[in-house]
PAKOL-145543 format. One record per residue (C-alpha): x, y, z; residue number from 1; chain. Coordinates in steps of 0.25 Angstrom, whole numbers, plus 5000, padded with zeros to 4 digits. Example, Ala and Ser with C-alpha at 12.3 -4.5 7.8 and 13.67 -1.06 7.14 Angstrom:
<rs>
R	X	Y	Z	pos	unit
R	5049	4982	5031	1	A .
R	5055	4996	5029	2	A .
</rs>
This chain:
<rs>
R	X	Y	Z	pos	unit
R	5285	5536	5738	1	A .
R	5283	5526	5729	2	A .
R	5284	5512	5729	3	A .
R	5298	5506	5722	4	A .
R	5299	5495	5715	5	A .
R	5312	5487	5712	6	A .
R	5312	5479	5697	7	A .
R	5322	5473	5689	8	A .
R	5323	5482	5677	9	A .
R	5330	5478	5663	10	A .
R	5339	5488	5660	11	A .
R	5349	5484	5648	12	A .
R	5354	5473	5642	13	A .
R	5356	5461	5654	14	A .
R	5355	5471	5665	15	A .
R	5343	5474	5676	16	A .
R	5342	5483	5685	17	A .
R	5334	5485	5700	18	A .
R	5328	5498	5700	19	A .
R	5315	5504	5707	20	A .
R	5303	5509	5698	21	A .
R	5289	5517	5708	22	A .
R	5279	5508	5710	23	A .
R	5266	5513	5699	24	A .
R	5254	5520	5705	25	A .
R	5241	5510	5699	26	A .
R	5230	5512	5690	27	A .
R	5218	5505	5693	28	A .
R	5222	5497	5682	29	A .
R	5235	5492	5685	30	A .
R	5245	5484	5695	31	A .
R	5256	5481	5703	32	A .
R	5262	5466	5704	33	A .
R	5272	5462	5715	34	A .
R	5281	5454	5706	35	A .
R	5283	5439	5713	36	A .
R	5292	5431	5703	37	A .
R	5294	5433	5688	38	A .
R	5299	5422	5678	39	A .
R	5312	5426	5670	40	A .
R	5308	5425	5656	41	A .
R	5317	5424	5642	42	A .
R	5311	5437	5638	43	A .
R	5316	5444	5651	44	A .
R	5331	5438	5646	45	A .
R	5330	5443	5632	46	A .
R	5324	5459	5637	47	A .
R	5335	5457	5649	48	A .
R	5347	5453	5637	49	A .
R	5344	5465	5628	50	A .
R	5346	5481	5631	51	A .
R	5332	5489	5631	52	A .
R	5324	5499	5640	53	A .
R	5323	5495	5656	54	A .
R	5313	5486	5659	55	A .
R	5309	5475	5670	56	A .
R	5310	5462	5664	57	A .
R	5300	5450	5671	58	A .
R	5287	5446	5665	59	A .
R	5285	5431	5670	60	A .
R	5279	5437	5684	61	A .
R	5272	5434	5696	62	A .
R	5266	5443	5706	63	A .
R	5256	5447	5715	64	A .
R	5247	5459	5714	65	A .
R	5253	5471	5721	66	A .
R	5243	5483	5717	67	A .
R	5233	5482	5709	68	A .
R	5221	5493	5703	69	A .
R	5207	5490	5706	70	A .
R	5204	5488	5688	71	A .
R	5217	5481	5688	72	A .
R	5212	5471	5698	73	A .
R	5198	5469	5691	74	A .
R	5205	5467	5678	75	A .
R	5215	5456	5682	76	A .
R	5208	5451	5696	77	A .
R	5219	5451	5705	78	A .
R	5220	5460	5716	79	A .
R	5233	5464	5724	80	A .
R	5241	5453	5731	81	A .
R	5236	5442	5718	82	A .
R	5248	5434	5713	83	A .
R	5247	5436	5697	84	A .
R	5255	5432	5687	85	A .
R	5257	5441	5674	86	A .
R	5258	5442	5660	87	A .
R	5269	5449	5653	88	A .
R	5259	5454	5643	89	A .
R	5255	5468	5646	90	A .
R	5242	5468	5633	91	A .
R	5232	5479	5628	92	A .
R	5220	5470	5631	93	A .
R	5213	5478	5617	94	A .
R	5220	5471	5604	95	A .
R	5217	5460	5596	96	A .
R	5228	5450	5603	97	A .
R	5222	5455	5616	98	A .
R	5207	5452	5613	99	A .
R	5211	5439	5608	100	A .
R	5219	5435	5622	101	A .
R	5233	5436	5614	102	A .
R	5237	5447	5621	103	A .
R	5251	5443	5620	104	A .
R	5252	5447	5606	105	A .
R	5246	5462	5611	106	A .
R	5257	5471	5606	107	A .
R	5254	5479	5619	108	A .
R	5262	5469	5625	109	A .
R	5271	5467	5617	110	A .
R	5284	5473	5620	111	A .
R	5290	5473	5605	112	A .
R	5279	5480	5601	113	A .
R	5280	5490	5613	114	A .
R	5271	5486	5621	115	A .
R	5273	5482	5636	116	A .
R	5273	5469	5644	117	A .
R	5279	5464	5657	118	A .
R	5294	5463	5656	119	A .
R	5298	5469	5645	120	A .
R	5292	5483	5647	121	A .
R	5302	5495	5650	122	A .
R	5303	5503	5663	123	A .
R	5301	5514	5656	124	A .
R	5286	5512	5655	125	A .
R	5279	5515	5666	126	A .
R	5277	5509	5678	127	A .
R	5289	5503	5673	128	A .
R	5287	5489	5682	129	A .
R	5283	5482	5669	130	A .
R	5292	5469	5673	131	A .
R	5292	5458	5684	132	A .
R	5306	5460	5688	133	A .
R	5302	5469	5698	134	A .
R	5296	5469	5713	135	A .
R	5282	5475	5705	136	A .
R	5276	5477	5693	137	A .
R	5266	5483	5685	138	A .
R	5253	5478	5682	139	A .
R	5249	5486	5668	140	A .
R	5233	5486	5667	141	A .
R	5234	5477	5655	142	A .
R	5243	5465	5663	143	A .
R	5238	5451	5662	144	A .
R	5238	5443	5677	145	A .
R	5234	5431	5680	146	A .
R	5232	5426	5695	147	A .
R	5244	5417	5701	148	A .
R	5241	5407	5711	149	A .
R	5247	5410	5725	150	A .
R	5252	5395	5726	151	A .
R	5261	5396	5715	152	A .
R	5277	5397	5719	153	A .
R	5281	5410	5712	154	A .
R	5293	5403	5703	155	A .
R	5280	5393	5697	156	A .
R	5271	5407	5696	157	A .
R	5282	5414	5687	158	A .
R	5281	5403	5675	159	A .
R	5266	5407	5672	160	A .
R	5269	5415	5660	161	A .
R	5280	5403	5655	162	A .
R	5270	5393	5660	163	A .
R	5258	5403	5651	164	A .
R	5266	5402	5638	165	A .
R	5269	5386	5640	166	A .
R	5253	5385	5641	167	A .
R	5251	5396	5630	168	A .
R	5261	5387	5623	169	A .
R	5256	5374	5624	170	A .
R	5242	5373	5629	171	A .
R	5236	5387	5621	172	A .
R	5245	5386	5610	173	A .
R	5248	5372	5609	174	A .
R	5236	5365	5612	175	A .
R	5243	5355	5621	176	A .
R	5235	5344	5626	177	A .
R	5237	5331	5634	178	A .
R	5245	5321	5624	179	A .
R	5252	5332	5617	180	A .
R	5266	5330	5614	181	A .
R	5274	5342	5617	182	A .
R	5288	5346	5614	183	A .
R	5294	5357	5620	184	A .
R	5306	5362	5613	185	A .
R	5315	5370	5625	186	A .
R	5315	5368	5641	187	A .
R	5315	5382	5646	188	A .
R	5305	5389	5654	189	A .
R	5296	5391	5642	190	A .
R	5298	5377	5636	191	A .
R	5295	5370	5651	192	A .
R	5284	5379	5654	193	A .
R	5278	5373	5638	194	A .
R	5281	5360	5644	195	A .
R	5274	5361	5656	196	A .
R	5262	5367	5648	197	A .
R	5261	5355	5640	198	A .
R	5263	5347	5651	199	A .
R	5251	5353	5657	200	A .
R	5243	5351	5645	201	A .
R	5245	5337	5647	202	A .
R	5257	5334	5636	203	A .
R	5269	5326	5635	204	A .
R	5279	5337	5634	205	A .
R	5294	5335	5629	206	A .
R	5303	5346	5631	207	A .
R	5316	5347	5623	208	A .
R	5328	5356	5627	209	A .
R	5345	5355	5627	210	A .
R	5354	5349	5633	211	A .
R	5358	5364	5641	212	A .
R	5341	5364	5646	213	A .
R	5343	5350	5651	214	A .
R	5338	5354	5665	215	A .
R	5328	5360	5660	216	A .
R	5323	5348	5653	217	A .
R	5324	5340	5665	218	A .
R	5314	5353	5671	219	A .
R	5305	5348	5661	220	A .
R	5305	5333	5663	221	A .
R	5304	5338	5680	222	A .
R	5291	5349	5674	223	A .
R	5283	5336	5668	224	A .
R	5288	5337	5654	225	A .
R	5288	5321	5647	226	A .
R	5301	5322	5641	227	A .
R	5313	5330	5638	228	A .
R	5322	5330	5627	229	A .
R	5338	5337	5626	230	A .
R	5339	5339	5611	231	A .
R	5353	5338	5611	232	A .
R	5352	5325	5616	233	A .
R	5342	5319	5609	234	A .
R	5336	5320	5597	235	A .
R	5324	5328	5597	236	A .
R	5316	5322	5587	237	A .
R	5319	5309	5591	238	A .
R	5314	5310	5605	239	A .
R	5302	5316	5601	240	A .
R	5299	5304	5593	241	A .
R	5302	5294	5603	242	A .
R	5296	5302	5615	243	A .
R	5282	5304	5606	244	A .
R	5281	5289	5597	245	A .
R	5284	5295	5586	246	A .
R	5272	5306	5586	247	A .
R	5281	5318	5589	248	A .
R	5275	5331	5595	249	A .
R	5263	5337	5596	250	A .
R	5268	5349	5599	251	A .
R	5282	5357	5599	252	A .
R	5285	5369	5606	253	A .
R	5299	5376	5605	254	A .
R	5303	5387	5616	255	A .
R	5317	5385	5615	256	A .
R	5327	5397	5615	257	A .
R	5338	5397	5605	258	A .
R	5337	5389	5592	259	A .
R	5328	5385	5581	260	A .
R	5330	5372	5581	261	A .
R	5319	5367	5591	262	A .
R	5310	5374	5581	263	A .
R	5312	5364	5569	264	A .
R	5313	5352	5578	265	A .
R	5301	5354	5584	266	A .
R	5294	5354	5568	267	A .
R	5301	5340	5567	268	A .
R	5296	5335	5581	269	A .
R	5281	5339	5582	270	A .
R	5272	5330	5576	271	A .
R	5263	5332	5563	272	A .
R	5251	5340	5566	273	A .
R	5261	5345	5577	274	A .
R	5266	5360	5583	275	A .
R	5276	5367	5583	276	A .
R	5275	5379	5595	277	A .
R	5285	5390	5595	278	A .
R	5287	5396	5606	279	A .
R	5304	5403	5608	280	A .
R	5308	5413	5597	281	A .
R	5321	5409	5591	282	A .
R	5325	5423	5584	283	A .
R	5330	5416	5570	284	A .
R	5326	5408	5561	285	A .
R	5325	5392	5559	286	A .
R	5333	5388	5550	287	A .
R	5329	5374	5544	288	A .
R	5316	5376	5548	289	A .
R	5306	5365	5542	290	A .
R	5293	5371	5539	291	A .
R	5289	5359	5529	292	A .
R	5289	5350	5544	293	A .
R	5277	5361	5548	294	A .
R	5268	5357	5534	295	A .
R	5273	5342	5534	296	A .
R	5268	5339	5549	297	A .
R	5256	5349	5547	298	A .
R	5263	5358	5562	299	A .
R	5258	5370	5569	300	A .
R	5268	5377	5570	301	A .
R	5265	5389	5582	302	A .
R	5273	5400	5589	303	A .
R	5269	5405	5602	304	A .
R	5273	5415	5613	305	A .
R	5267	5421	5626	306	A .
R	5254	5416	5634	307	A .
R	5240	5420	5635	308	A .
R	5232	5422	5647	309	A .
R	5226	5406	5647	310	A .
R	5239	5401	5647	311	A .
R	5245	5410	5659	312	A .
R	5233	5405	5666	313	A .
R	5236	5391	5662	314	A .
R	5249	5393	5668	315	A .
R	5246	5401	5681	316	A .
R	5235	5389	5683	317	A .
R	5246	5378	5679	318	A .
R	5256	5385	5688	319	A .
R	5245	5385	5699	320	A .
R	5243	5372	5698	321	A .
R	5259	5366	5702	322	A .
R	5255	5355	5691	323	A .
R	5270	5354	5687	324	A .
R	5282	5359	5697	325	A .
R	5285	5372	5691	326	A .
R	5295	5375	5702	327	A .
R	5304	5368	5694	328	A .
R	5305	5377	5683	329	A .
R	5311	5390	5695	330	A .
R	5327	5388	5691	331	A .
R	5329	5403	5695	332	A .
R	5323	5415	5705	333	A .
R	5329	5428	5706	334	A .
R	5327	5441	5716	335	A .
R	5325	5454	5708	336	A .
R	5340	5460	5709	337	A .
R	5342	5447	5702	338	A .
R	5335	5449	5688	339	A .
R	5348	5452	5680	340	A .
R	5353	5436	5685	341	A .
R	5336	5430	5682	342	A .
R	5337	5436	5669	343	A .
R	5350	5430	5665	344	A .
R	5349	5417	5671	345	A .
R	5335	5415	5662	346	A .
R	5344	5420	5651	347	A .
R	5354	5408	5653	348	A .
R	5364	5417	5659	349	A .
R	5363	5417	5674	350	A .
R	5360	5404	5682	351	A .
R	5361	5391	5675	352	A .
R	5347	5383	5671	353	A .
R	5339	5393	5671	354	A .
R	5323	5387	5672	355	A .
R	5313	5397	5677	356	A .
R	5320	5411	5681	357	A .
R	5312	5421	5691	358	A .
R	5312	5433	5699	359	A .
R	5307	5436	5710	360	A .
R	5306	5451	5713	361	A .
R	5305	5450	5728	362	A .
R	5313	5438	5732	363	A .
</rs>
């Protein structure tokens, strides 16, 4: 008989269910990760709020090497009992993106082009444990892994791929240096993992938010981060002046959820030769957007999304070092009968202040 595995799976609209799937027999080429913790992510939410095909949700995850092919093992230099982190992306390794170490653009991983990823792949595709919200999962042949230092809490091990796209963001993207001036527009998970980026790099960091995120501005003044700013309190433009002499931002980054405003405010508070960084789709347009500020102060202006291998290394090394006291950012844990409650609390519907939600498969 066969191994059993229990797993969280997504089976309609705000619903999950536990059921059992057989644990896969192995190719020399592929894996099996016992699932440690996994990082609630808004993606999981939006898949978690809207009907579709049965699937395990949970792509931010930590683990440690269950069983592992003898190529597979080669090819990723790990061996069973390693603690990994993984990537959601799931790439062909043969395209242009691919070739070029942009493999997040592969349309292989790409789930609205039919491709497959972790977390957002249905059941119905064999072996079917393609999401972390589960005891195990699959390790596809074409997974990216990186090591995980065995010293790391596992609530500070489950923001690697946040942490990635903060140093994706800022550093890779942003060309962050010490002296910089950064402005971070929102104080979620995403916006504080930007901060502690820039941080890192050596900048003065500022991060904005509303007066219902206050405690997570105060979060970010405990993480490091120089100042904070409530824009219903204050006037944005103002402080920005004050704080900086006049000089303004070198650098804007908006990850805010909801409006458009933070979008034209951070045109009018970045500085001239500044930039503008993108980084939270708004699903609308921006009415009274200013595109003659862009010519007059000479702006790059520069959406982004995902993370590359660099900066998930950068993060797994910045994690491993307990620089900053990431502990902090853990408002939430939950067991794995508990997913439907993790999902909605990351959502803004559960628990209140909800910083850093996880799963942990065998608590």
């Amino acid at each position: 008989m066969s191994q059993k595995v229990l797993s969280a799976v997504a089976v309609g609209e705000r619903q999950t269910e536990l059921q059992e799937f057989d644990m896969p027999d192995l190719s020399p080429e592929e894996g099996i990760l016992r699932v440690e913790i996994v990082g609630v992510c808004g993606t999981d939410v939006s898949y978690y709020r809207k009907s579709q095909e049965p699937r395990i949700l949970g792509h931010h995850i930590v683990g440690h090497i269950e069983k592992i092919g003898e190529k597979a093992a080669k090819k990723w230099g790990i061996k069973e009992g390693d603690r990994v982190a993984l990537e959601e992306y799931i790439p062909c390794g043969q395209c242009e993106h691919c070739r070029t170490g942009n493999y997040r653009a592969c349309l292989f991983t790409d789930p609205r082009a039919g491709g497959i990823r972790y977390g957002a792949t249905p059941d119905s595709l064999q072996p079917s444990l393609w999401g972390g919200f589960s005891q195990y999962m699959y390790l596809h042949p074409n997974s990216v892994v990186h090591r995980m230092a065995d010293h790391v809490p596992a609530e500070e091990a489950a923001l690697t791929l946040p942490l990635a796209n903060g140093f994706e963001w800022m550093i890779i993207e942003g060309k962050v240096q010490p002296g910089k001036v950064v402005v971070i527009q929102g104080p979620g998970q995403q916006g504080l993992a930007c901060a502690l980026a820039a941080k890192a790099a050596g900048a003065e960091v500022i991060v904005t938010g509303r007066s219902t995120s206050l405690r997570r501005l105060e979060l970010a003044k405990e993480l490091g981060v120089n100042h904070i700013i409530n824009i219903q309190t204050e006037d944005i433009l103002t402080r920005i002046h004050e704080i900086t002499d006049g000089k303004m931002a070198d650098i804007v980054l908006d990850v805010t959820s909801g409006g458009t405003a933070p979008i034209t405010s951070s045109l009018e508070i970045v500085k001239k030769g500044g930039m503008v960084i993108l980084g939270a789709y708004k699903n609308q347009e921006v009415p009274n957007f200013n595109a003659d500020l862009i010519i007059q102060k000479t702006l790059t202006v520069k959406g982004v999304r995902g993370h590359s291998y660099q900066s998930v290394k950068m993060a797994t090394e910045f994690i491993a070092s307990q620089t900053f006291p990431l502990y902090k950012m853990n408002s939430h844990n939950y067991r794995l009968h508990q997913v439907d409650e993790a999902l909605k609390t990351a959502g803004g519907e559960g628990e209140p202040s909800p910083l850093l939600v996880t799963v942990s498969p065998w608590s």
